[in-house]
gemmi code that builds the backbone of each chain (N, CA, C; Angstrom):
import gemmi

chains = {
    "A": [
        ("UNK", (172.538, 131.702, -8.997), (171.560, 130.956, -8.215), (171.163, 131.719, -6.949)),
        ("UNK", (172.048, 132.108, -6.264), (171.958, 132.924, -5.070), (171.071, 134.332, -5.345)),
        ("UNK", (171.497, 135.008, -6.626), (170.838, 136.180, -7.144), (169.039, 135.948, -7.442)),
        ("UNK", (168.980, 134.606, -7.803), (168.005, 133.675, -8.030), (166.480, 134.023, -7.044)),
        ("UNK", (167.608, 133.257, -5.647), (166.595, 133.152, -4.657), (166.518, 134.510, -3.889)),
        ("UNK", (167.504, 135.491, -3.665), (167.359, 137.055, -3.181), (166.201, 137.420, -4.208)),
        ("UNK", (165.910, 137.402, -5.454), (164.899, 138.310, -6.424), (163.610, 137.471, -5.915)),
        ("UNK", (163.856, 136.169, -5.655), (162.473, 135.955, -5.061), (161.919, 136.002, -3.905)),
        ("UNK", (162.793, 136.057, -2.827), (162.772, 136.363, -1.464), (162.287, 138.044, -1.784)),
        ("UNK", (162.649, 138.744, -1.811), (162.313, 139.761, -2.028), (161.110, 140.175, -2.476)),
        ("UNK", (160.626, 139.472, -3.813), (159.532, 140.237, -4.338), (158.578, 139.203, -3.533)),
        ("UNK", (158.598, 138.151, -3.062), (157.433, 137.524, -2.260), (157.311, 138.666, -1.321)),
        ("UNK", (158.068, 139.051, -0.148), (158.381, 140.162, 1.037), (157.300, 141.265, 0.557)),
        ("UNK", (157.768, 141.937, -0.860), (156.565, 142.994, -1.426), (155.200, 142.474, -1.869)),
        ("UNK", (154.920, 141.365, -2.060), (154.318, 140.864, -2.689), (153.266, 140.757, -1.212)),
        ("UNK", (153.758, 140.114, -0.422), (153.163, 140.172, 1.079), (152.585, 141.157, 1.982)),
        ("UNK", (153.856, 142.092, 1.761), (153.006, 143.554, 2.341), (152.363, 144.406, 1.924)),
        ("UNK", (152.701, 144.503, 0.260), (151.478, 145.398, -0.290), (150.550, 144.896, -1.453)),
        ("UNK", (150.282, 143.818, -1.454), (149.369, 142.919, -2.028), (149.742, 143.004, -3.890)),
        ("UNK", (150.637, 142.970, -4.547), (151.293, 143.206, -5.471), (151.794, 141.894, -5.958)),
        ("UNK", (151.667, 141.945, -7.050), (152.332, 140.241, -7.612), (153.550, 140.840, -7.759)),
        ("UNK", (154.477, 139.425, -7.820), (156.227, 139.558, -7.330), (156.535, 140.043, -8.754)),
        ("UNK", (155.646, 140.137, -9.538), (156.315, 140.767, -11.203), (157.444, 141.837, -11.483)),
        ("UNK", (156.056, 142.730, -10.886), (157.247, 143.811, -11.007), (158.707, 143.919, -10.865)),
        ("UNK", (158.795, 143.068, -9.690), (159.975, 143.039, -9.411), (161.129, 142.104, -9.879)),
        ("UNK", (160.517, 140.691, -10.582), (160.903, 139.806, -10.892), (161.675, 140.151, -12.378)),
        ("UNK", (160.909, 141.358, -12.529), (160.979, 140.795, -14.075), (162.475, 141.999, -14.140)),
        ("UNK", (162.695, 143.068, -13.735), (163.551, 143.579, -13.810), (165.013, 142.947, -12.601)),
        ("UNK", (164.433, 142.250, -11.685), (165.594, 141.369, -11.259), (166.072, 140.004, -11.940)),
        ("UNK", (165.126, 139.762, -12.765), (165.599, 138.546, -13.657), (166.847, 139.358, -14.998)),
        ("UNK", (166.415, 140.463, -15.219), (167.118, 141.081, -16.451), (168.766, 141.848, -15.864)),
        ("UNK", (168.226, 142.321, -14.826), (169.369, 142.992, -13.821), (170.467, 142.171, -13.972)),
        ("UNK", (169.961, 141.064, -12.767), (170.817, 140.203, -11.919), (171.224, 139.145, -12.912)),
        ("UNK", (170.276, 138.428, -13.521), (170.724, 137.092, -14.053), (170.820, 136.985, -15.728)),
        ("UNK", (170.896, 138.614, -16.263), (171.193, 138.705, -17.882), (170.308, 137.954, -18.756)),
        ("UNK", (168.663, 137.796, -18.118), (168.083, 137.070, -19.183), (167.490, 138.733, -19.925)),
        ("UNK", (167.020, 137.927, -21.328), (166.692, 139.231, -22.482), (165.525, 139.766, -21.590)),
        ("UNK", (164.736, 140.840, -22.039), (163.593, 141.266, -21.413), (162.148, 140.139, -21.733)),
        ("UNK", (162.382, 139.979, -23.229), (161.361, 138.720, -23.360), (161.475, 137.381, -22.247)),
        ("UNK", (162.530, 136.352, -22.410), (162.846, 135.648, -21.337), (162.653, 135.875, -20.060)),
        ("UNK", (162.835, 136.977, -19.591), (162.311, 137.455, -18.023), (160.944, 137.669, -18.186)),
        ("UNK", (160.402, 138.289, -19.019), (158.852, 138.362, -18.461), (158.067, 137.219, -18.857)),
        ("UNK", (158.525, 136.103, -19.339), (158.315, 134.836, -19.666), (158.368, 134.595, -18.068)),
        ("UNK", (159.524, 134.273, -17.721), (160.223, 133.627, -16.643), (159.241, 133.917, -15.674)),
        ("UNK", (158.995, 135.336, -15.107), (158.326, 135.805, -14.423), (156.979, 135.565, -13.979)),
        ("UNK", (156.524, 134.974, -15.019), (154.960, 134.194, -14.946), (155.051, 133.525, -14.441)),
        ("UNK", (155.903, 131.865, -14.566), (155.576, 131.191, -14.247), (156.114, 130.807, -13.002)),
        ("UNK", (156.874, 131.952, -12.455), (157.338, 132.245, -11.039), (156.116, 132.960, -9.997)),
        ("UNK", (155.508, 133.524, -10.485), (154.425, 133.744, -10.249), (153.275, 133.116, -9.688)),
        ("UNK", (152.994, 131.997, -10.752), (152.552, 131.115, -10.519), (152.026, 130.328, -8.501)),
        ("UNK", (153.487, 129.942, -8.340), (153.279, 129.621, -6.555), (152.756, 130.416, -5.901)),
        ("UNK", (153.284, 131.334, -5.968), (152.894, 132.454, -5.303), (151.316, 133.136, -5.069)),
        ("UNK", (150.873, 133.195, -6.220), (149.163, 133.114, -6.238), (148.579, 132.747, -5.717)),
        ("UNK", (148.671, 131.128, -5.918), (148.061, 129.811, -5.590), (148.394, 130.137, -3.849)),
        ("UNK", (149.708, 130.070, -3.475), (149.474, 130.565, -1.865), (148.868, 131.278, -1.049)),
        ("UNK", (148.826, 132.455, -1.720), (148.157, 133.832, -1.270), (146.324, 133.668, -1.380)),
        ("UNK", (146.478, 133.066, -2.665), (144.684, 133.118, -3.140), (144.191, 132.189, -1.772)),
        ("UNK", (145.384, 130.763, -1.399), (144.344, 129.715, -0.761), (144.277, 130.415, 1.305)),
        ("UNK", (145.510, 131.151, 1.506), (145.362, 131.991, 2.794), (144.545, 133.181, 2.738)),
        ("UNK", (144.095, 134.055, 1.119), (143.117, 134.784, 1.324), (141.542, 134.264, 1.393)),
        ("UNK", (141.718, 132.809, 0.815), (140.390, 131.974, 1.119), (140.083, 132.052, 2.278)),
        ("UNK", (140.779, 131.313, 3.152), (140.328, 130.966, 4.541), (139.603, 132.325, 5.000)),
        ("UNK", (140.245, 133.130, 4.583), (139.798, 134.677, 5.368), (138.354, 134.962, 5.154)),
        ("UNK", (137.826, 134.128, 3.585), (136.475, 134.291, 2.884), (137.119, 135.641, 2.234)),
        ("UNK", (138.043, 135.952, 1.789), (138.081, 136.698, 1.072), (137.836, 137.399, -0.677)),
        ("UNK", (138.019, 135.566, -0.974), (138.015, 135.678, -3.070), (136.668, 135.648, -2.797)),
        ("UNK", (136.114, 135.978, -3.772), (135.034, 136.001, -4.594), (134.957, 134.907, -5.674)),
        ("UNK", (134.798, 133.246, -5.523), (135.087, 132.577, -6.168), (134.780, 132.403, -7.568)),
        ("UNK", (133.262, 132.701, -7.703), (132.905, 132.668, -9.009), (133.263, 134.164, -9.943)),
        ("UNK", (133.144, 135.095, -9.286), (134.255, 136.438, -10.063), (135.652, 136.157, -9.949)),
        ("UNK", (135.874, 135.424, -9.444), (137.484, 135.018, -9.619), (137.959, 134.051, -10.556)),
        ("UNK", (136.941, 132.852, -10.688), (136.558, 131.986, -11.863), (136.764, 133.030, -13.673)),
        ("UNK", (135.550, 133.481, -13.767), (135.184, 134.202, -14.919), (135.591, 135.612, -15.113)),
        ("UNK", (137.033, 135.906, -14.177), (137.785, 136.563, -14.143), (138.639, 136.337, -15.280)),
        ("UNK", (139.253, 134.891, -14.439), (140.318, 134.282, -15.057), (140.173, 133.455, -16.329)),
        ("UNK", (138.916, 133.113, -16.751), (138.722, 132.442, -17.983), (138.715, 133.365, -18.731)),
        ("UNK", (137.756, 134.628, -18.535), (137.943, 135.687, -19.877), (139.026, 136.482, -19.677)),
        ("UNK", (140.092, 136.342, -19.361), (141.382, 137.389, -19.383), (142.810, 136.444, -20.555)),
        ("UNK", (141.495, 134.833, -20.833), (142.681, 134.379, -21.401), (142.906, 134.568, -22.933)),
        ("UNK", (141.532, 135.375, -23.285), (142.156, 135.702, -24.990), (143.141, 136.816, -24.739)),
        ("UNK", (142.735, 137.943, -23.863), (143.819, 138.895, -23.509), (145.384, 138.429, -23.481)),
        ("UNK", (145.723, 137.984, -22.242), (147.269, 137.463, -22.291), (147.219, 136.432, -23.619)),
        ("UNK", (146.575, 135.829, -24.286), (147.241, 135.041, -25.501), (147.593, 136.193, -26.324)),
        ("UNK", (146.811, 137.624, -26.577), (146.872, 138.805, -27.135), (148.451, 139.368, -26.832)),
        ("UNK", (148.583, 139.178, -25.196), (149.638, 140.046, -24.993), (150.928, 139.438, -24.936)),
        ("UNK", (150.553, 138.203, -24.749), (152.043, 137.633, -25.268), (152.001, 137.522, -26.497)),
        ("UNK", (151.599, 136.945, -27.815), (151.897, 137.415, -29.037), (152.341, 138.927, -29.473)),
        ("UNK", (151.982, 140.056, -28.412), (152.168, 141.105, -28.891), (153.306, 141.667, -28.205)),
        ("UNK", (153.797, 141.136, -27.246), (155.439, 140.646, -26.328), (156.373, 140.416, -27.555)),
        ("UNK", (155.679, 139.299, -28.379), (156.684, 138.606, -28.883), (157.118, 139.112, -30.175)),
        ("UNK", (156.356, 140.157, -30.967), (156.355, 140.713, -32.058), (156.803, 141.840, -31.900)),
        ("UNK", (157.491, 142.396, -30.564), (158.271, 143.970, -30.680), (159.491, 143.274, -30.117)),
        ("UNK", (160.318, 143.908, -30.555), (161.681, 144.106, -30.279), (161.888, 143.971, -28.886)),
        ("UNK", (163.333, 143.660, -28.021), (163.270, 143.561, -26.766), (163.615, 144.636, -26.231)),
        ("UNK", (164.190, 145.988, -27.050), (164.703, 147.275, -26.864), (163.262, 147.604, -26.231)),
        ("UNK", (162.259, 147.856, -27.523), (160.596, 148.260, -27.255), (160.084, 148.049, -26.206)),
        ("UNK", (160.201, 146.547, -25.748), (159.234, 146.118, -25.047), (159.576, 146.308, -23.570)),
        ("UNK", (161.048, 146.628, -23.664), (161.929, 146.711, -22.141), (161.486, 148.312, -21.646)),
        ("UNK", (161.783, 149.076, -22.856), (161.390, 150.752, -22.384), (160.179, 150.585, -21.812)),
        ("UNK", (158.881, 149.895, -22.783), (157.633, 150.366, -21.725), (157.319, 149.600, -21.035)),
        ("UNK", (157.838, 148.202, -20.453), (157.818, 147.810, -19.469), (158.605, 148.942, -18.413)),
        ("UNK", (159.636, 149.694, -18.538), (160.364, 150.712, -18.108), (159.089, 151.445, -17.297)),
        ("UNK", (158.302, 152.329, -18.483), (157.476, 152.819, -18.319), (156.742, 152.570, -17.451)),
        ("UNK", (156.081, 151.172, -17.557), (155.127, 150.436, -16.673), (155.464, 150.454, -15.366)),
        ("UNK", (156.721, 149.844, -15.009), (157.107, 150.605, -13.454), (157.063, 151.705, -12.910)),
        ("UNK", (157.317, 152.278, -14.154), (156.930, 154.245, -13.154), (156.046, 154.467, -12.702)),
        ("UNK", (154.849, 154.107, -13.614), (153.394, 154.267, -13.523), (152.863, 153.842, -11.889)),
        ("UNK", (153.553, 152.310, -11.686), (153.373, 151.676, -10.144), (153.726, 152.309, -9.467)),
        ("UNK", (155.253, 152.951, -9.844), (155.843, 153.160, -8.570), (154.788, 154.817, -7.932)),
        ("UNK", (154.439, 155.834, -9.319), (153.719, 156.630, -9.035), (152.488, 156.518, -8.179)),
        ("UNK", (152.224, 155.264, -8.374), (150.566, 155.046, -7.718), (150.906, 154.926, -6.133)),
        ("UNK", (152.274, 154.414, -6.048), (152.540, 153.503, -4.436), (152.805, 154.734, -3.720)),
        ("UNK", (153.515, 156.091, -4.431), (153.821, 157.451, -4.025), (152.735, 157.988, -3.362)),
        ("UNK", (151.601, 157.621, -4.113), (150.365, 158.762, -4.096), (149.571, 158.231, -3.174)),
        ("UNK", (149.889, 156.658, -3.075), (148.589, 156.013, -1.946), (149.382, 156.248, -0.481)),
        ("UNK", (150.930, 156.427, -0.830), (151.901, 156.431, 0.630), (151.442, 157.823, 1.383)),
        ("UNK", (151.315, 158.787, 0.364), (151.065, 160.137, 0.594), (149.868, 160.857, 1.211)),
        ("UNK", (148.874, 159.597, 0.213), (147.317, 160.436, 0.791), (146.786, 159.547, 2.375)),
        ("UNK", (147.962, 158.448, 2.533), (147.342, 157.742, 3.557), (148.260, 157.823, 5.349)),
        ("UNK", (147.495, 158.430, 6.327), (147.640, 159.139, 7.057), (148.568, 158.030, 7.899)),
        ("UNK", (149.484, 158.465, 8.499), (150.459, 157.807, 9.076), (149.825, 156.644, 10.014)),
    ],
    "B": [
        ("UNK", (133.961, 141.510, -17.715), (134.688, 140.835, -19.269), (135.811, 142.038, -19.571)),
        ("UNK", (135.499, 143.448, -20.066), (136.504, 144.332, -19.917), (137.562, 144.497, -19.065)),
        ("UNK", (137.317, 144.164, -17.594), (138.606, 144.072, -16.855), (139.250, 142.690, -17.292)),
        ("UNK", (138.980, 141.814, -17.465), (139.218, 140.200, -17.675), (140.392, 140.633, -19.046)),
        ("UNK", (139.735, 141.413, -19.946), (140.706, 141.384, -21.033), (141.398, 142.077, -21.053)),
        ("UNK", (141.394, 143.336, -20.669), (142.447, 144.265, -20.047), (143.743, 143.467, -19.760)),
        ("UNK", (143.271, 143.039, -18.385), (144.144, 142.020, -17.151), (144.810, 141.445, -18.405)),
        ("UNK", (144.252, 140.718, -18.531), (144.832, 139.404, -19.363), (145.863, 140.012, -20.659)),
        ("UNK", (145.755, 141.198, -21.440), (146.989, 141.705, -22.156), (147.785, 142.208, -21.674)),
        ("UNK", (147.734, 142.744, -20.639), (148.816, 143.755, -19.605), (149.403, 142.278, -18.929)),
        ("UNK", (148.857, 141.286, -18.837), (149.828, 139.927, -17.827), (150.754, 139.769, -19.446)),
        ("UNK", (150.100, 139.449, -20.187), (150.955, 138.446, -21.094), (152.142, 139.453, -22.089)),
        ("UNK", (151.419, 140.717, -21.890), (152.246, 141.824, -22.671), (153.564, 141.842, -21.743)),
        ("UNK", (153.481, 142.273, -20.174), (154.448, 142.497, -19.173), (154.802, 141.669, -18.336)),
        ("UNK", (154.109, 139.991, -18.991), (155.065, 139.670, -17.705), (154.696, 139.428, -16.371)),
        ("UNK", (153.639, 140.100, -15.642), (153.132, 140.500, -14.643), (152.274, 139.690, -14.137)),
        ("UNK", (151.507, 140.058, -13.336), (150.267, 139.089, -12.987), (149.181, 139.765, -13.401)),
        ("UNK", (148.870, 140.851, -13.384), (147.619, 141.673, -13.622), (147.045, 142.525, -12.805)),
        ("UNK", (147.590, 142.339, -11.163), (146.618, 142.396, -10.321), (146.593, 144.344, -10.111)),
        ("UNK", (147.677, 144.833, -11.186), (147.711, 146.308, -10.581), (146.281, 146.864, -11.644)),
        ("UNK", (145.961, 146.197, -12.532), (144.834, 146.701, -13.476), (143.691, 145.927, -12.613)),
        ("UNK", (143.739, 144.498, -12.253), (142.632, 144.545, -11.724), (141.915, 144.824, -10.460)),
        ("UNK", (142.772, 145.251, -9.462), (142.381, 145.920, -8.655), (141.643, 147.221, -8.546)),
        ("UNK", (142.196, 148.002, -9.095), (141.477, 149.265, -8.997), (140.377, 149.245, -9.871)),
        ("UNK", (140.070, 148.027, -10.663), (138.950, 148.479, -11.822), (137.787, 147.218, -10.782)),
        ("UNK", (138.083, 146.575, -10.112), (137.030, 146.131, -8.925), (136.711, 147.182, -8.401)),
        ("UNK", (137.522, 147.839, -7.512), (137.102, 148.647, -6.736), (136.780, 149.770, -7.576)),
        ("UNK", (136.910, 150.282, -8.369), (136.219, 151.339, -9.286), (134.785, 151.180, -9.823)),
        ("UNK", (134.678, 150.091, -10.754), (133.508, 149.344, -11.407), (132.734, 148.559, -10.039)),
        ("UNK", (133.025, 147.845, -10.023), (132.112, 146.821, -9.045), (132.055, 146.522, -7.776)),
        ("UNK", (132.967, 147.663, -7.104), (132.586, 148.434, -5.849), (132.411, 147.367, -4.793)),
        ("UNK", (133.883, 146.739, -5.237), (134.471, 145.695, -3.934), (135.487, 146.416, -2.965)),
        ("UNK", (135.423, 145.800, -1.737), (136.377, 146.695, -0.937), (138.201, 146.141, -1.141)),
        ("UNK", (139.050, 147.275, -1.156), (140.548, 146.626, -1.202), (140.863, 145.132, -0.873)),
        ("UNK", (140.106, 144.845, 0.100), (140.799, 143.407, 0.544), (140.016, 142.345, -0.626)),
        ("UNK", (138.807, 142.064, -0.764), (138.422, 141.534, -1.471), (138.778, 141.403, -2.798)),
        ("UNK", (139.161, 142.601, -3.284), (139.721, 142.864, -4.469), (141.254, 142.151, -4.902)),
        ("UNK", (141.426, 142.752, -3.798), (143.141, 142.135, -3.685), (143.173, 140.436, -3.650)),
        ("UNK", (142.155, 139.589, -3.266), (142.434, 138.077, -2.914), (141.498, 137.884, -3.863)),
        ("UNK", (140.668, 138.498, -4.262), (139.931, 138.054, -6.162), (140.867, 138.099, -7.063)),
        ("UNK", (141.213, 138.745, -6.748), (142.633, 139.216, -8.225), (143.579, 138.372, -8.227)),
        ("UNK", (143.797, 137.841, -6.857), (145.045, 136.955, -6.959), (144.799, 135.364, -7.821)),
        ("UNK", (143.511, 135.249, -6.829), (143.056, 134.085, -7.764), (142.767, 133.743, -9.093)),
        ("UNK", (142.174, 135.128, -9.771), (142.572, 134.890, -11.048), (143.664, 135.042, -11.545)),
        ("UNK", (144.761, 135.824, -10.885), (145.937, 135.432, -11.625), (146.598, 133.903, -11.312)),
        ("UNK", (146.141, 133.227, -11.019), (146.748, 131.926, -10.989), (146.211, 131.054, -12.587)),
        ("UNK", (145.005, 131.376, -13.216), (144.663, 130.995, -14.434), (145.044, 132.068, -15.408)),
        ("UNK", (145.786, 133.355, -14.902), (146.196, 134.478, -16.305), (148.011, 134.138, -16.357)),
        ("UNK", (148.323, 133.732, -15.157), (149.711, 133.532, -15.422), (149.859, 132.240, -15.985)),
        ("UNK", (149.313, 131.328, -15.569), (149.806, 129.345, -15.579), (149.221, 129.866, -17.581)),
        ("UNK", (148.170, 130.213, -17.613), (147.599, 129.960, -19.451), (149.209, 131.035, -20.008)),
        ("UNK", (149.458, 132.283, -19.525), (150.489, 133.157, -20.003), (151.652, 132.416, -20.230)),
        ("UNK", (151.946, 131.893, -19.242), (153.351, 130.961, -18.884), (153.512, 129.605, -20.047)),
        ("UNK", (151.997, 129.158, -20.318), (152.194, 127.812, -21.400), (152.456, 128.653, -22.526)),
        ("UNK", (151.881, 129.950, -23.364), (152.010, 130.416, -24.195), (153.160, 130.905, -24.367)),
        ("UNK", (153.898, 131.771, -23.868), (155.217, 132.088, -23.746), (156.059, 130.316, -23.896)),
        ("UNK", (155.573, 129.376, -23.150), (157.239, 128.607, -23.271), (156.669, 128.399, -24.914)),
        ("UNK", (155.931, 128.078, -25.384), (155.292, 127.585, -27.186), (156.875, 128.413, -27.597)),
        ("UNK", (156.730, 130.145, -27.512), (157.996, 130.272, -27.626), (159.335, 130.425, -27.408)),
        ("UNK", (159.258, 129.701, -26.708), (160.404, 128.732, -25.937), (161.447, 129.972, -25.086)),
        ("UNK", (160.728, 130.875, -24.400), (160.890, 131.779, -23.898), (161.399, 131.723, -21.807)),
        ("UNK", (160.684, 130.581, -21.838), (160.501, 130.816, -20.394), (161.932, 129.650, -20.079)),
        ("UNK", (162.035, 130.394, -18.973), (163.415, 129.519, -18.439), (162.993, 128.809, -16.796)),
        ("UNK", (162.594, 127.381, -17.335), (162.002, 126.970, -16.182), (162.695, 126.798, -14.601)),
        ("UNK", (163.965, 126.717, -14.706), (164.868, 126.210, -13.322), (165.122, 128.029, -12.740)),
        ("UNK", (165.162, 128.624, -13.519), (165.374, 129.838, -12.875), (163.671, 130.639, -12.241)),
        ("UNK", (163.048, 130.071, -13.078), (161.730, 130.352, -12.003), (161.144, 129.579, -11.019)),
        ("UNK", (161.900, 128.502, -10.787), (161.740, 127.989, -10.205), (162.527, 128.523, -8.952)),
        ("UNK", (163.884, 129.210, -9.263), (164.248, 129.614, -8.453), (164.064, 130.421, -7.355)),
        ("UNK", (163.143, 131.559, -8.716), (162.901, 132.395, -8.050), (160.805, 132.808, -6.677)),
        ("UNK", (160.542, 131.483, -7.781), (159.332, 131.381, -7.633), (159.026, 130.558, -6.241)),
        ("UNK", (159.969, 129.788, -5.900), (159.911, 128.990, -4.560), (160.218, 129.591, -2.870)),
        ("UNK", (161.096, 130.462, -3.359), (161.896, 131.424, -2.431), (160.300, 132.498, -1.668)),
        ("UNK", (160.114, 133.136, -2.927), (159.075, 133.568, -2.971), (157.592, 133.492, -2.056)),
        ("UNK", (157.651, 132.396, -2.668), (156.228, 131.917, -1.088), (156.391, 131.723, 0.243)),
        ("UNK", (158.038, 131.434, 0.520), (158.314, 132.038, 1.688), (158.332, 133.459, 2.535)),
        ("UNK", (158.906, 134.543, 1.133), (158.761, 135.357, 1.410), (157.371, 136.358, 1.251)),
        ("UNK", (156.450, 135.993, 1.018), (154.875, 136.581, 0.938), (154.475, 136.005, 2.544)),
        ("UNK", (154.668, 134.804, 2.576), (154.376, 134.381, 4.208), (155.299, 135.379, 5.055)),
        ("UNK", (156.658, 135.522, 5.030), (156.850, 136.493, 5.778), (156.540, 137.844, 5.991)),
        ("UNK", (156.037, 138.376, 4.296), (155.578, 139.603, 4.355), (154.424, 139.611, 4.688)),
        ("UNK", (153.545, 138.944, 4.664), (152.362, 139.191, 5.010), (152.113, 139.359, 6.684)),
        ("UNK", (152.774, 138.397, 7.522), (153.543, 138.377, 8.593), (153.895, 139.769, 9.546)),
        ("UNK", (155.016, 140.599, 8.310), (155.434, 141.943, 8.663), (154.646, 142.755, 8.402)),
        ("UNK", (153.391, 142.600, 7.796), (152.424, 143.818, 7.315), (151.843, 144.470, 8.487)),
        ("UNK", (151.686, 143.274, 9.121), (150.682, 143.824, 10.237), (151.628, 144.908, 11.551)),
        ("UNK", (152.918, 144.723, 11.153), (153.905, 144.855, 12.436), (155.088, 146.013, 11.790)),
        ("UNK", (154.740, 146.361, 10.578), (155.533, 147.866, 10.768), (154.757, 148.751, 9.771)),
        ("UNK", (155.167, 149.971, 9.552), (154.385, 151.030, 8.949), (154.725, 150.943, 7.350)),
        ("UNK", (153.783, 150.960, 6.860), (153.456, 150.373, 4.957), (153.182, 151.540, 4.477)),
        ("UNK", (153.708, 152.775, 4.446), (153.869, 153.982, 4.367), (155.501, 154.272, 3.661)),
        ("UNK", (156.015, 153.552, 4.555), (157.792, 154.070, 4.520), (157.871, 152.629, 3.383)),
        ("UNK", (157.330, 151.694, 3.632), (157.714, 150.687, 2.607), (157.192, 150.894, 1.211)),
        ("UNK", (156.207, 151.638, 1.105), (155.037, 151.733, -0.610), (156.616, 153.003, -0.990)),
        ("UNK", (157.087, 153.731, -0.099), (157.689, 155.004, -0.430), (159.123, 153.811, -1.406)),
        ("UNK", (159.864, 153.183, -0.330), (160.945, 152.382, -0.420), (160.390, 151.670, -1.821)),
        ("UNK", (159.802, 150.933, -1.747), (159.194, 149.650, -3.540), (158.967, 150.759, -4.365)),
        ("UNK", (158.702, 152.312, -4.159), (158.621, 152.992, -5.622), (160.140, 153.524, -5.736)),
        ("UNK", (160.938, 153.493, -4.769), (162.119, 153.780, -4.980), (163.163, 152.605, -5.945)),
        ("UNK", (162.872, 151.564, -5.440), (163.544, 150.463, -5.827), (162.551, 150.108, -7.467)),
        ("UNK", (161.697, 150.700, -7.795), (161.209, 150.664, -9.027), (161.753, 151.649, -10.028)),
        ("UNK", (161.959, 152.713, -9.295), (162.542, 153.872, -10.271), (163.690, 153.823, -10.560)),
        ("UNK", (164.699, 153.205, -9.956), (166.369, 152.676, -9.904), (165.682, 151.695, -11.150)),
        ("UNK", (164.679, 150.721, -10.911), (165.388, 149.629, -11.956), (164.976, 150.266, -13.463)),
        ("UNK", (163.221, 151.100, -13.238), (163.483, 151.755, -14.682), (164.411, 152.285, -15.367)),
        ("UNK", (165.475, 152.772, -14.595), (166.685, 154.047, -15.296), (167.462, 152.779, -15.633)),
        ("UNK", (167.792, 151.858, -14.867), (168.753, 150.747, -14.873), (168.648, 149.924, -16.496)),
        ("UNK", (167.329, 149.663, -15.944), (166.452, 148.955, -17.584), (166.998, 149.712, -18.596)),
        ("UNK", (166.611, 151.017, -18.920), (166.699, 151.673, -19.609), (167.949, 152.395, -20.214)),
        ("UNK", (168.953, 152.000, -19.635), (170.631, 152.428, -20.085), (171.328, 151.199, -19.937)),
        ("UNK", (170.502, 150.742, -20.003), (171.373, 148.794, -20.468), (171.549, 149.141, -21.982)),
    ],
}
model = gemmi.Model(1)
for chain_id, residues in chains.items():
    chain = gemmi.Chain(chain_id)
    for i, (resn, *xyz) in enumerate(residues, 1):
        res = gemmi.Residue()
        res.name, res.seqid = resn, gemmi.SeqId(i, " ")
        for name, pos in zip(("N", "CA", "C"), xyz):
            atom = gemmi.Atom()
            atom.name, atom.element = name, gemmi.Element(name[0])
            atom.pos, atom.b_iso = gemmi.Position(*pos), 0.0
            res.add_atom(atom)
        chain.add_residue(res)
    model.add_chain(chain)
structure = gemmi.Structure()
structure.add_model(model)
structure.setup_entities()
């Protein structure tokens, strides 16, 4: 439980300072810390997610920041996609799906390297 | 529509929210600035995760009290980070979150 609320304290913290959903982090502290399979965590991870959005989206409102109606028809057509990608979650192995989620973090962590690097102190 | 479906297999494939695909393909394609991008994106991930999240529990995948756990904590801590953004250097921290990403890939990966 304690491991619980540190993985979410945490990835909100990243989630805050570099505008990043708490995923990334969730999903390998859910598998780490609390032994769920890789499927179950990136399950889990969504709908942890979830608050978190909804907070951020309604304090980036005030700012006039969303773009409401591209944010709308954002989110309606991305939903054959994730029905796509969770069926396609659910049809590989959790060995499979853990490596390139593996993968998938490198890729971030490479990008966060390169934006830390090219951006002047 | 292409970023929309993109987003939307990379959330439900990983788990994620989306916002690392849809950010840069705003600001690439449709030539919104970072911030805008960043609080568009969020908002649609609130309809790519909540639709991801019903599909996943169908297979009875999602473990609701533990995201809850982790998911509540959470909005405290985005209020605080957002908080600290303005008040220390996000340079040494992007360096630190790719560090703490590359530990968990190797980690992931020799489980």
């Amino acid at each position: 439980m304690i491991g619980a609320i540190a993985i979410g304290v945490a990835g909100g913290v990243v989630a805050g300072m570099l505008g990043v959903g708490g995923g990334v982090l969730f999903v390998p502290g859910l598998v780490i810390f609390l032994n769920l399979s890789q499927h179950q965590a990136e399950a889990t991870s969504l709908l942890a997610i979830i608050p978190v959005a909804i907070v951020g989206t309604y304090k980036q409102d005030r700012y006039g920041n969303v773009r409401r109606g591209d944010a709308l028809l954002l989110g309606l057509l991305s939903l054959g996609g994730a029905a796509g990608g969770v069926a396609l979650a659910n049809a590989l192995s959790g060995r499979a799906l853990r490596d390139a989620f593996a993968a998938l973090i490198l890729i971030v962590a490479a990008q966060f390297v390169r934006r830390a690097l090219a951006r002047p102190a | 529509m292409a970023i929309g479906t993109a987003a939307g297999l990379f959330s439900g494939l990983f788990g994620v929210g989306g916002g690392s695909v849809i950010v840069p393909l705003l600001v690439l394609w449709l030539g919104y600035d970072e911030r805008s991008a960043t609080a568009t994106s969020l908002a649609a991930i609130v309809f790519i995760a909540a639709f991801a999240a019903g599909t996943q529990g169908l297979y009875g995948n999602v473990h609701v009290l533990d995201a809850l756990l982790v998911g509540v904590p959470a909005v405290g801590g985005v209020l605080f980070g957002t908080w600290l953004q303005q008040r220390v250097d996000n340079r040494s921290l992007s360096l630190l979150f790719a560090a703490v990403l590359v530990a968990s890939a190797v980690e992931l990966v020799l489980r």
